[in-house]
MDAnalysis code that builds the backbone (N, CA, C; Angstrom):
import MDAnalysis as mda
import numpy as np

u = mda.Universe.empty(537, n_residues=179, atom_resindex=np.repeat(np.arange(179), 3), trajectory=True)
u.add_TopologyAttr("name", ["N", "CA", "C"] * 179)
u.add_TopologyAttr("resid", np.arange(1, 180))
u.add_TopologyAttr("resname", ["UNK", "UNK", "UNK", "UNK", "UNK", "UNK", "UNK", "UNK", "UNK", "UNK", "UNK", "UNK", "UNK", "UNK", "UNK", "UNK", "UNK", "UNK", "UNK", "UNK", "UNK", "UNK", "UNK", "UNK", "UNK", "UNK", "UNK", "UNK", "UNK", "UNK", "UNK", "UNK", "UNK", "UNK", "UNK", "UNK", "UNK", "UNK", "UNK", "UNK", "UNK", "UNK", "UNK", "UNK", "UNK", "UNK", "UNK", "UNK", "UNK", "UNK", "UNK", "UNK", "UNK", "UNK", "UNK", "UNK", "UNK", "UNK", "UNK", "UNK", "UNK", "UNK", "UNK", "UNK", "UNK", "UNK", "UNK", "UNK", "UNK", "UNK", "UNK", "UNK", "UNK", "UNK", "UNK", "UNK", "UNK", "UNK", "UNK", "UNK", "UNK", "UNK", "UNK", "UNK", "UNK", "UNK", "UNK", "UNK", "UNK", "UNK", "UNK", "UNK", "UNK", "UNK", "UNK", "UNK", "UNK", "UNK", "UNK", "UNK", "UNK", "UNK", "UNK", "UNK", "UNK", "UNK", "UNK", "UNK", "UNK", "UNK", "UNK", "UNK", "UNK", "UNK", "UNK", "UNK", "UNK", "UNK", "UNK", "UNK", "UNK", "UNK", "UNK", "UNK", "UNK", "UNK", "UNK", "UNK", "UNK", "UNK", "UNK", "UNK", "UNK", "UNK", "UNK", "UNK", "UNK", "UNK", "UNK", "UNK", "UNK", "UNK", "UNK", "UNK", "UNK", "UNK", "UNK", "UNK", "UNK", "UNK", "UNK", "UNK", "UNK", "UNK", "UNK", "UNK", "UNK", "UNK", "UNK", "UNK", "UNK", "UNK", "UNK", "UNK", "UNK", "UNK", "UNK", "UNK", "UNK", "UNK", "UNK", "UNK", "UNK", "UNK", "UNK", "UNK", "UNK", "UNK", "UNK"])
u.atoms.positions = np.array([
    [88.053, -61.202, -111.148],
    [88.430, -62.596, -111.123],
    [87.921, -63.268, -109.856],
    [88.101, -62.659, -109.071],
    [87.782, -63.351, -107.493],
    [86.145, -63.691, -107.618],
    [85.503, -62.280, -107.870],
    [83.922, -62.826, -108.246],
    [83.648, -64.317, -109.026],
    [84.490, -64.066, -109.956],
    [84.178, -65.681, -110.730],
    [84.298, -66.811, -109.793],
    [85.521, -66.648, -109.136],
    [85.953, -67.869, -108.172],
    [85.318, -68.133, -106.924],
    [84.460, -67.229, -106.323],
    [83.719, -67.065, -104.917],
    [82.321, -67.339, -105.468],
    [81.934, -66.617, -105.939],
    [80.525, -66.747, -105.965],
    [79.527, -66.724, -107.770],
    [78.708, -66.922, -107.841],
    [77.927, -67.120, -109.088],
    [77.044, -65.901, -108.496],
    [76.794, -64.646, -109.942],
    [76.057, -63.654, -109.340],
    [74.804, -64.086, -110.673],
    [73.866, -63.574, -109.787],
    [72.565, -63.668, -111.315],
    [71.816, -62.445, -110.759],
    [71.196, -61.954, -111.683],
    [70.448, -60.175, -111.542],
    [69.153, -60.664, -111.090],
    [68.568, -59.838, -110.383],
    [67.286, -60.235, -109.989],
    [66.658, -58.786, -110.385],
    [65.701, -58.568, -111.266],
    [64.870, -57.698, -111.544],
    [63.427, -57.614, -110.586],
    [63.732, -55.774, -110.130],
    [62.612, -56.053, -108.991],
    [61.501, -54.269, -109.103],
    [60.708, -54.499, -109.264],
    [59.620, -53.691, -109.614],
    [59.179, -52.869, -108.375],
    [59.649, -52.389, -107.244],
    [59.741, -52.004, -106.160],
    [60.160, -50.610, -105.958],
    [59.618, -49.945, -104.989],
    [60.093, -48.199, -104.377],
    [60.440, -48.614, -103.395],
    [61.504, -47.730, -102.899],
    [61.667, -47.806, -101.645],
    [60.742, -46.738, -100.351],
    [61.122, -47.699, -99.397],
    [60.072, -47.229, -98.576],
    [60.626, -46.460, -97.336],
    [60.209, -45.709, -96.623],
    [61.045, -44.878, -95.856],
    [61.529, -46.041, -94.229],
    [62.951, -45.503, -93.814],
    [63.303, -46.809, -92.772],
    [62.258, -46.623, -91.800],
    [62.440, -47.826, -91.265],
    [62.186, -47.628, -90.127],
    [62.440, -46.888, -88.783],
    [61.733, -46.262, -88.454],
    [62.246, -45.476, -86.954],
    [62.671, -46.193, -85.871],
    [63.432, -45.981, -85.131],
    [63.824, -46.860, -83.778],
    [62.645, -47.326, -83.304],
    [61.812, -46.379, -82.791],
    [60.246, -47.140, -82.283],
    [59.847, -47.897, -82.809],
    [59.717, -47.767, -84.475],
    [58.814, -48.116, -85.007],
    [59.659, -49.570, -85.143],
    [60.913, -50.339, -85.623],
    [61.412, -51.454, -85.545],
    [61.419, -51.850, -83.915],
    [61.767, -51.201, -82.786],
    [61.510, -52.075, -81.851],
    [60.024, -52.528, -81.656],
    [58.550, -51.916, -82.041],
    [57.722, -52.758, -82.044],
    [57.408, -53.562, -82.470],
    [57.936, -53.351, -83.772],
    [58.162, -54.925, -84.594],
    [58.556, -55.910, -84.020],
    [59.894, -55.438, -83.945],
    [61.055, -56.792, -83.226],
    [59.909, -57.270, -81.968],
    [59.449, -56.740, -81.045],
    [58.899, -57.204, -80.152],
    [57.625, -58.442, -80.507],
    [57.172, -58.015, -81.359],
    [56.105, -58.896, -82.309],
    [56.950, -60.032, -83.304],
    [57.547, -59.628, -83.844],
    [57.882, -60.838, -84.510],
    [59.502, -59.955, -85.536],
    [60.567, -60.858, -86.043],
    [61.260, -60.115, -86.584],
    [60.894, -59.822, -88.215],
    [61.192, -58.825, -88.853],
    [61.169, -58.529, -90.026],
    [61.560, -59.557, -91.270],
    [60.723, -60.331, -92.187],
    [60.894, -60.879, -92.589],
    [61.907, -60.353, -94.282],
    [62.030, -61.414, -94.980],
    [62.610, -61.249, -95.806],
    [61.854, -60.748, -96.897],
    [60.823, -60.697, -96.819],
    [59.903, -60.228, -97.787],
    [59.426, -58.593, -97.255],
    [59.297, -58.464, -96.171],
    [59.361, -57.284, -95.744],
    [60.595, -56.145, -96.004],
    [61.716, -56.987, -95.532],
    [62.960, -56.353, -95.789],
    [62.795, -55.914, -97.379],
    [62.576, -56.587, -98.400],
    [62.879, -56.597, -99.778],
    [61.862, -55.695, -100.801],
    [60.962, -54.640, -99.921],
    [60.172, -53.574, -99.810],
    [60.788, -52.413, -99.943],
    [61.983, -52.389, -99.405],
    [62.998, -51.398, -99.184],
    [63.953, -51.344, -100.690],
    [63.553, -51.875, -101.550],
    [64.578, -52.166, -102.697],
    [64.229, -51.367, -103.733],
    [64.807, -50.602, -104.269],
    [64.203, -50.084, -105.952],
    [65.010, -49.831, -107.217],
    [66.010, -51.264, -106.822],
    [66.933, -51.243, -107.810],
    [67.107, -52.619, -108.486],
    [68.030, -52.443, -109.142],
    [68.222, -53.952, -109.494],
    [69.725, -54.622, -109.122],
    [69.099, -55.251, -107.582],
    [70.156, -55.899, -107.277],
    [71.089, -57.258, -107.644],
    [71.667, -57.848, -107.095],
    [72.524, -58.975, -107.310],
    [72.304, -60.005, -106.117],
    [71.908, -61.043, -106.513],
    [71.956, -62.392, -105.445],
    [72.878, -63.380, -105.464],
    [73.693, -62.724, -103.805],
    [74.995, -63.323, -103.908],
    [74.575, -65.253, -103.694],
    [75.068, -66.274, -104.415],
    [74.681, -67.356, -103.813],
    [76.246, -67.940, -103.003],
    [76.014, -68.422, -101.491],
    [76.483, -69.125, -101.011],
    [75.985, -69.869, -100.387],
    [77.168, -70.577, -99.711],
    [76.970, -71.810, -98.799],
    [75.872, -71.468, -97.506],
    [75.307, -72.276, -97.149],
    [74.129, -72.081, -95.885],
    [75.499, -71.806, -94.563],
    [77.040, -72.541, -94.928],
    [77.763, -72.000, -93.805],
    [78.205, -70.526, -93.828],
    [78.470, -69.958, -95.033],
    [78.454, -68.573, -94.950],
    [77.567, -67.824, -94.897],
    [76.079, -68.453, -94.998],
    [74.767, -67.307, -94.785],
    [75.037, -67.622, -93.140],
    [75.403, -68.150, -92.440],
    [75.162, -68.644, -90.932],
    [76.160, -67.445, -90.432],
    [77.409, -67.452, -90.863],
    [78.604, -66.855, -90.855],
    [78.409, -65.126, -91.022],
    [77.294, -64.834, -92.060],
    [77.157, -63.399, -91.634],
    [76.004, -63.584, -90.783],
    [75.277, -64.010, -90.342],
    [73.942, -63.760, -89.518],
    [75.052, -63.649, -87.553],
    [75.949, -64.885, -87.942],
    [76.653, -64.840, -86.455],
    [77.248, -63.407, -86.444],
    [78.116, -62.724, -87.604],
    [78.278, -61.256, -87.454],
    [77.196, -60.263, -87.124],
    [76.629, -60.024, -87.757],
    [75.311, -59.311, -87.617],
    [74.698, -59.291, -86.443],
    [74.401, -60.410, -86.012],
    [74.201, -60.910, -84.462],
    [75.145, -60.646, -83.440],
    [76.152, -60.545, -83.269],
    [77.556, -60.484, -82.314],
    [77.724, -58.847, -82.870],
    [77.649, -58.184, -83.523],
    [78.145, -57.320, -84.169],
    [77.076, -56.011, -84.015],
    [75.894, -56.076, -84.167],
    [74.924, -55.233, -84.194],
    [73.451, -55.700, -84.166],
    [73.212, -56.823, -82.776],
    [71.872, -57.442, -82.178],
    [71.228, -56.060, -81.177],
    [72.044, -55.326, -81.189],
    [71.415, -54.196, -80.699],
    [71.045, -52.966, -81.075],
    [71.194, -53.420, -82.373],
    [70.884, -51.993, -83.485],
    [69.926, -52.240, -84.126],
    [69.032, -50.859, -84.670],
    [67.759, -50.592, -85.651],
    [68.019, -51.769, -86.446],
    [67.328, -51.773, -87.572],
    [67.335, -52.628, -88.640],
    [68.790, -51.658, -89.344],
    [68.728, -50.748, -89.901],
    [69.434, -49.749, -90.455],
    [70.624, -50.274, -89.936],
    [71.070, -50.212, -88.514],
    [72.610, -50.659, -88.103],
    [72.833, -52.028, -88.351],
    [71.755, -52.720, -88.468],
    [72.046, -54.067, -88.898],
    [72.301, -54.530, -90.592],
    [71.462, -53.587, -91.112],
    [71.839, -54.029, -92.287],
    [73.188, -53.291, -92.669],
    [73.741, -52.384, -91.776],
    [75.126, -51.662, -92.525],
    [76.791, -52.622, -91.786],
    [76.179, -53.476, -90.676],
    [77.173, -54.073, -90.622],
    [77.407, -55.836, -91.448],
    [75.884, -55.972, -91.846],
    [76.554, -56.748, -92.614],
    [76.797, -56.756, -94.047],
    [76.182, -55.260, -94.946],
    [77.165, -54.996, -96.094],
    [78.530, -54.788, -96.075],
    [79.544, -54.238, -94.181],
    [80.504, -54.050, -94.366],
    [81.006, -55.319, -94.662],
    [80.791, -56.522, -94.304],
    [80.886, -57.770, -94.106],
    [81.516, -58.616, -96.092],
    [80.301, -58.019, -96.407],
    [80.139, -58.090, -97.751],
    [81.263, -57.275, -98.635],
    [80.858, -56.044, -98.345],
    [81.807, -55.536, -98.894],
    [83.428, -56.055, -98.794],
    [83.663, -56.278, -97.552],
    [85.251, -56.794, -97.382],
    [85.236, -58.298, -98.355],
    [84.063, -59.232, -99.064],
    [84.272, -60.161, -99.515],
    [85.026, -59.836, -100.980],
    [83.937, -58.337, -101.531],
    [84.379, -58.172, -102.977],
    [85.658, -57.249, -102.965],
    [86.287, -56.986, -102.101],
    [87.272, -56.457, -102.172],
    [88.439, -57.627, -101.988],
    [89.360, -57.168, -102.881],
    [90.958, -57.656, -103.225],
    [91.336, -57.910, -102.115],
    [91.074, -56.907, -100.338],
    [92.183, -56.834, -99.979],
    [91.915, -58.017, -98.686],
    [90.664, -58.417, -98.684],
    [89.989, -59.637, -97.547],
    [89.902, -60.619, -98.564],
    [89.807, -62.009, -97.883],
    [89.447, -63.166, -97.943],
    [88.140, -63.324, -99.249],
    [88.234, -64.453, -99.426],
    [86.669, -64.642, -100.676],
    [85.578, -65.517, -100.261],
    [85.648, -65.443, -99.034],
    [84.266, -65.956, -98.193],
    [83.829, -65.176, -97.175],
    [82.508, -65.112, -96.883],
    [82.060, -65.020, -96.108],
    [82.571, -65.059, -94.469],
    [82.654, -66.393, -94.547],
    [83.330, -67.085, -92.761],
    [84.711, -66.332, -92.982],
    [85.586, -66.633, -94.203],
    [86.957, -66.174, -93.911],
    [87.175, -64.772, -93.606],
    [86.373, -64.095, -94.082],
    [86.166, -62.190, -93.396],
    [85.898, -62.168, -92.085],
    [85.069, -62.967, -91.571],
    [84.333, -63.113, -90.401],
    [85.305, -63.537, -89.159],
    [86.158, -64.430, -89.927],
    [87.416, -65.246, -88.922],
    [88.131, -64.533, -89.191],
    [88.493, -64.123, -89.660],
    [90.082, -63.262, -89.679],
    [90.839, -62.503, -88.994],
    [91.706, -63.356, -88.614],
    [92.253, -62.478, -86.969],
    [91.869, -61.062, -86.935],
    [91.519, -60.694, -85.631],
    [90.967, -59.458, -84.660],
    [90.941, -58.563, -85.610],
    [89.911, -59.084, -86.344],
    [88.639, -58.104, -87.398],
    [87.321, -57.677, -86.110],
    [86.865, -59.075, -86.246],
    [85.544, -58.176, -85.275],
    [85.545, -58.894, -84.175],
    [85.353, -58.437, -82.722],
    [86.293, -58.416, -81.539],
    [85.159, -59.537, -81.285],
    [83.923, -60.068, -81.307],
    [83.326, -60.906, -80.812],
    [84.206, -62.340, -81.209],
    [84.582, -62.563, -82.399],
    [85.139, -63.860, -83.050],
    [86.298, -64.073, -82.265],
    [86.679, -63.392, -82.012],
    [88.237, -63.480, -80.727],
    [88.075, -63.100, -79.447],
    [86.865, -62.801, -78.876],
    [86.910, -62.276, -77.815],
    [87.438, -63.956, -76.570],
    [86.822, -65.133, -77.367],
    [87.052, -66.008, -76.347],
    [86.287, -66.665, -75.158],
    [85.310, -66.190, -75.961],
    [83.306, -66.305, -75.195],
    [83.092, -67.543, -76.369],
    [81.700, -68.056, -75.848],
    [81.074, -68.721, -76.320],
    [80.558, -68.039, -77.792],
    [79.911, -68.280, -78.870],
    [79.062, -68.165, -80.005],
    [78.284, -68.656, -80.758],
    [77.709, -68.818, -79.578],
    [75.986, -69.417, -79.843],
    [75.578, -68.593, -79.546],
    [74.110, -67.942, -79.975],
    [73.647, -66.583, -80.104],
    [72.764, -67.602, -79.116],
    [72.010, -66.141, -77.654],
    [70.920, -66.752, -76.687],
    [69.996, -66.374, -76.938],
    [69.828, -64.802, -77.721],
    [68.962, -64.213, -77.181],
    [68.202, -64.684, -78.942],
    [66.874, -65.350, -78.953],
    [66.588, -66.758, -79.915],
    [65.746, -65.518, -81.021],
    [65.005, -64.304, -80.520],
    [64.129, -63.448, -81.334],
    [65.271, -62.409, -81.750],
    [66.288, -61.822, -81.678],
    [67.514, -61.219, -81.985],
    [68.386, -61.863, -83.080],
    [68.503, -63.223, -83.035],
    [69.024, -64.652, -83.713],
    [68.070, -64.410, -85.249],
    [66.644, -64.442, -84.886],
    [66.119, -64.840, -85.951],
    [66.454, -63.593, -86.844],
    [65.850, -62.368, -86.445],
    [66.460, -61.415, -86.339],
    [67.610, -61.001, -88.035],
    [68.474, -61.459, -86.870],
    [70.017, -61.240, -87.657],
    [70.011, -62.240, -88.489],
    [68.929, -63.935, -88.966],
    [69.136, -64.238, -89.963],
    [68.692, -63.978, -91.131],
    [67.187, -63.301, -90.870],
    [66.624, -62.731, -91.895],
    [67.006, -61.504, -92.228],
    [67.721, -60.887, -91.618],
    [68.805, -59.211, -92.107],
    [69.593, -59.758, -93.193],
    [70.545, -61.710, -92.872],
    [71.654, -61.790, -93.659],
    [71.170, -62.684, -94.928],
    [69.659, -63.076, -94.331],
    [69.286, -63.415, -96.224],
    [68.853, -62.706, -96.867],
    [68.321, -61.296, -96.475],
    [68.343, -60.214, -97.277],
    [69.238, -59.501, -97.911],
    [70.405, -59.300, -97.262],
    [71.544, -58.614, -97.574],
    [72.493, -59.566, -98.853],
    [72.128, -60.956, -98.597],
    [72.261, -62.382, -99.582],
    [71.894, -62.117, -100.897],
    [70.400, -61.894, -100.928],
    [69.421, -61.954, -101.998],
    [69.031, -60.652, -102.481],
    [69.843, -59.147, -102.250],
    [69.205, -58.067, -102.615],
    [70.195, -56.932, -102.718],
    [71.830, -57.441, -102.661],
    [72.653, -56.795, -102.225],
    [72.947, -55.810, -103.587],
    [73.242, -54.905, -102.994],
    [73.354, -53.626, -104.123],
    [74.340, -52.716, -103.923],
    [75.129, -52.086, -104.532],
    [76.197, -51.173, -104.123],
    [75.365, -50.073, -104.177],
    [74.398, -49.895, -105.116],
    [73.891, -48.618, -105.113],
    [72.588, -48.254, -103.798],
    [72.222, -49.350, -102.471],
    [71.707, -49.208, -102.138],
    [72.655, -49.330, -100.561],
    [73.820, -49.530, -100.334],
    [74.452, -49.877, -99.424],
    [74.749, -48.315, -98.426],
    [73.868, -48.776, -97.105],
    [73.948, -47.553, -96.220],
    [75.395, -47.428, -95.815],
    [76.381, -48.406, -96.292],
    [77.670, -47.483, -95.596],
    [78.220, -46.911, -96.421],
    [77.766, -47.003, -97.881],
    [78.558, -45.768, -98.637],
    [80.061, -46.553, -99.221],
    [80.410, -48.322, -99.448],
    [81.455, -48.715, -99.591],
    [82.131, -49.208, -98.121],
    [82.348, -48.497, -97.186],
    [82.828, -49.123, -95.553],
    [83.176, -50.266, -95.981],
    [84.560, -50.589, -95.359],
    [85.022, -51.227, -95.386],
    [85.544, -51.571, -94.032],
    [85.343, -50.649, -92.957],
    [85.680, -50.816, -91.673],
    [84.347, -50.240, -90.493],
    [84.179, -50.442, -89.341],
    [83.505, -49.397, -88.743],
    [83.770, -49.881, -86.981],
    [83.356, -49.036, -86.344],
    [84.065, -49.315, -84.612],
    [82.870, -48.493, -84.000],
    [82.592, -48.794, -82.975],
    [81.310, -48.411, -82.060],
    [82.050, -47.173, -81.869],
    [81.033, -46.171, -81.676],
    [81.264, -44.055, -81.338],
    [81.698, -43.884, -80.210],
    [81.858, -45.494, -78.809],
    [82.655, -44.992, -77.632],
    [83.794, -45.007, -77.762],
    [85.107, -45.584, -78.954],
    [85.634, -46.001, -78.949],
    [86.500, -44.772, -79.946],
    [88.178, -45.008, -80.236],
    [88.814, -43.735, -80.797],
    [89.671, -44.873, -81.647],
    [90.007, -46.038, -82.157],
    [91.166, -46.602, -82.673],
    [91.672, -45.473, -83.092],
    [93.118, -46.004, -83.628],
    [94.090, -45.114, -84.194],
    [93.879, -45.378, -85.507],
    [93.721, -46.682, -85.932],
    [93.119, -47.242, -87.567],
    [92.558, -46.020, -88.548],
    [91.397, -45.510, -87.632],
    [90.588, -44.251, -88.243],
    [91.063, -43.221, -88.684],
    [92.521, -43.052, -88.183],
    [92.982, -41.535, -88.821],
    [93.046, -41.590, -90.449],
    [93.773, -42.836, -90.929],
    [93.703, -42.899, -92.401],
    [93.131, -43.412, -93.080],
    [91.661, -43.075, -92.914],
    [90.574, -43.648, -93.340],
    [89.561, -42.076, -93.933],
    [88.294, -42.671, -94.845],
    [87.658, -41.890, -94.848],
    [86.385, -42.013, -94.216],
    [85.849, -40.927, -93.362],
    [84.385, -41.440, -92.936],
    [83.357, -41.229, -93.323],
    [82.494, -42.546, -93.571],
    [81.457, -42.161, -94.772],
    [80.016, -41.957, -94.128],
    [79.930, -42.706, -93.015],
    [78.634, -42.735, -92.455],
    [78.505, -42.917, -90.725],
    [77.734, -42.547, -90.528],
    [77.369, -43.367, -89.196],
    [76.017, -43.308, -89.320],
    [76.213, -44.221, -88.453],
    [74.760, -45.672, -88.835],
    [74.530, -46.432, -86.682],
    [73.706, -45.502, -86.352],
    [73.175, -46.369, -84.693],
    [74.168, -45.860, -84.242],
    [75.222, -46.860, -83.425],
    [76.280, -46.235, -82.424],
    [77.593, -46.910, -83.213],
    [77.725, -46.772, -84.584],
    [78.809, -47.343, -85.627],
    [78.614, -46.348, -86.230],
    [80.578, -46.045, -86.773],
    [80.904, -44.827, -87.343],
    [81.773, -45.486, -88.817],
    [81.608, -45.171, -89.863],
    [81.932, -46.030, -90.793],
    [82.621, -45.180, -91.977],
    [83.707, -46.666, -92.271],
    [84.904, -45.953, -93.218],
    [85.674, -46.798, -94.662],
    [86.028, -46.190, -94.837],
    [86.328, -47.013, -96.666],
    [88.124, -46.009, -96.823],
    [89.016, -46.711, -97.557],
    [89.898, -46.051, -97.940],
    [89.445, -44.770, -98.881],
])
């Protein structure tokens, strides 16, 4: 029901293999050159995904996650924090937007930290917007590196949250979990 009420899904049929990730090296030379486009990203696909359509304020809304959240991760850590993002939309137990996952009291510590959020760093920015129109236009359960995640917390860190959780992945310096 919520799907009906949030978003309009339409299938996008895509004739594509996937291609092996990128290596840390091999995306930071990229990034240094220019960021990974959406057509690049969508190389990586060999299924038939779903294109979520929203508002340009909720494509903004995961790119500011993604960005605040994992501007310092491979492509790989970037694209797994903002399927968690996603994922918390199609689930019952979060909000049915985008921004409202994103805002939701002390979910992800940048939105409350009480800093500014305007992204500076402008090639990181672009970055994280073309990660979140990919993740927009190609999103797949069957292709999602966290395995379902519904939560995840940087590997310096121990919450107590994690004990009753399951852990499905880790992904860069994010350790990731789903009931």
């Amino acid at each position: 029901m919520k799907f009906i009420l949030s978003y309009i899904i339409a299938i996008i049929a895509l004739i594509t293999f996937i291609q092996p990730a990128y290596s840390i090296n091999q995306h930071k030379q990229i990034a240094k050159k220019n960021p990974p486009s959406t057509k690049e990203l969508s190389k990586k696909v060999k299924h038939i995904p779903i294109k979520i359509i929203t508002s340009p304020k909720d494509q903004k809304c995961l790119a500011l996650n993604i960005y605040w959240e994992a501007r310092n991760q491979d492509l790989n850590g970037q694209l797994a924090v903002g399927y968690v993002t996603i994922n918390r939309v199609f689930s019952h137990k979060y909000p049915y937007t985008i921004c409202q996952v994103v805002k939701q009291h002390k979910q992800f510590s940048w939105f409350s930290d009480g800093k500014g959020d305007i992204p500076k760093e402008q090639l990181a920015w672009a970055n994280a917007k073309n990660v979140a129109e990919y993740i927009l236009n190609f999103y797949s359960k069957d292709t999602d590196p966290t395995h379902g995640a519904l939560f995840y917390h940087a590997d310096y860190v121990k919450p107590v949250w994690r004990k009753n959780l399951i852990k499905t992945q880790i992904i860069g310096t994010h350790i990731f979990y789903k009931y």
